[in-house]
C-alpha positions in Angstrom: 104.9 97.6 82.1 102.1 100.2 81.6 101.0 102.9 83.8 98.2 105.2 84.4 98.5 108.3 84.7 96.4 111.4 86.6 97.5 115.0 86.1 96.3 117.7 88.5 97.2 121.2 89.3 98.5 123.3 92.2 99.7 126.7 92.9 102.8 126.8 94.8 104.0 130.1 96.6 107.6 131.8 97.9 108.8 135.2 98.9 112.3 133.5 97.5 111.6 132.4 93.9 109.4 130.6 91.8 111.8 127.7 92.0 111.0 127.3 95.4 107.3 128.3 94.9 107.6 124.7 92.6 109.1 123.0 95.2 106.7 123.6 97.6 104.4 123.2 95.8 105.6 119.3 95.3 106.8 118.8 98.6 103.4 119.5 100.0 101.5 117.4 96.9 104.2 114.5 98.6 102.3 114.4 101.8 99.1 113.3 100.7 99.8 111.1 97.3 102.0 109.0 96.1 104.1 108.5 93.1 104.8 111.8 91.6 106.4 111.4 88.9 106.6 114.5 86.8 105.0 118.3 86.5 105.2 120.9 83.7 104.7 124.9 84.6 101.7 126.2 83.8 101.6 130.0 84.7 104.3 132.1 86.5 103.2 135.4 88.1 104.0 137.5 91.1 103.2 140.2 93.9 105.2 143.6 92.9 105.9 146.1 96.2 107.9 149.4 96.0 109.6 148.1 92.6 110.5 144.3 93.6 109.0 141.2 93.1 108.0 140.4 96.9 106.1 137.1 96.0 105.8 134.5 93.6 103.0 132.0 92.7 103.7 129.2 90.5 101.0 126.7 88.4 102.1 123.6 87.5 100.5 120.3 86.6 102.0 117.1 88.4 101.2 113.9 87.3 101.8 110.0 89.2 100.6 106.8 88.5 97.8 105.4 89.8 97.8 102.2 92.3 96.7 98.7 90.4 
């Protein structure tokens, strides 16, 4: 069986880590499509106050299938 694929890209944020920025950033990409399937990280950065990191923000690409 083939697929098609589409690939798109989100930023994802946390004040935890940028493990849970990614998450995020899938769980809310699961509300509105379907089929997720896999994502790769794009850019990591973060929000620096009085010496710690207080914020991350994650890129990532996601990409699902496509309905027939």
């Amino acid at each position: 069986m083939s697929h098609t694929y589409k690939k798109i890209e989100l930023t994802g944020s946390s004040p935890v880590s940028s493990d849970d920025a990614i998450r995020n950033a899938i769980a809310t990409a699961h509300e509105s499509l379907e089929h997720l399937r896999w994502f790769e990280v794009v850019e990591t950065r973060g929000h620096i106050e009085q010496g710690k990191v207080a914020h991350w923000q994650v890129t990532i690409k996601v990409g699902f299938t496509l309905n027939h």
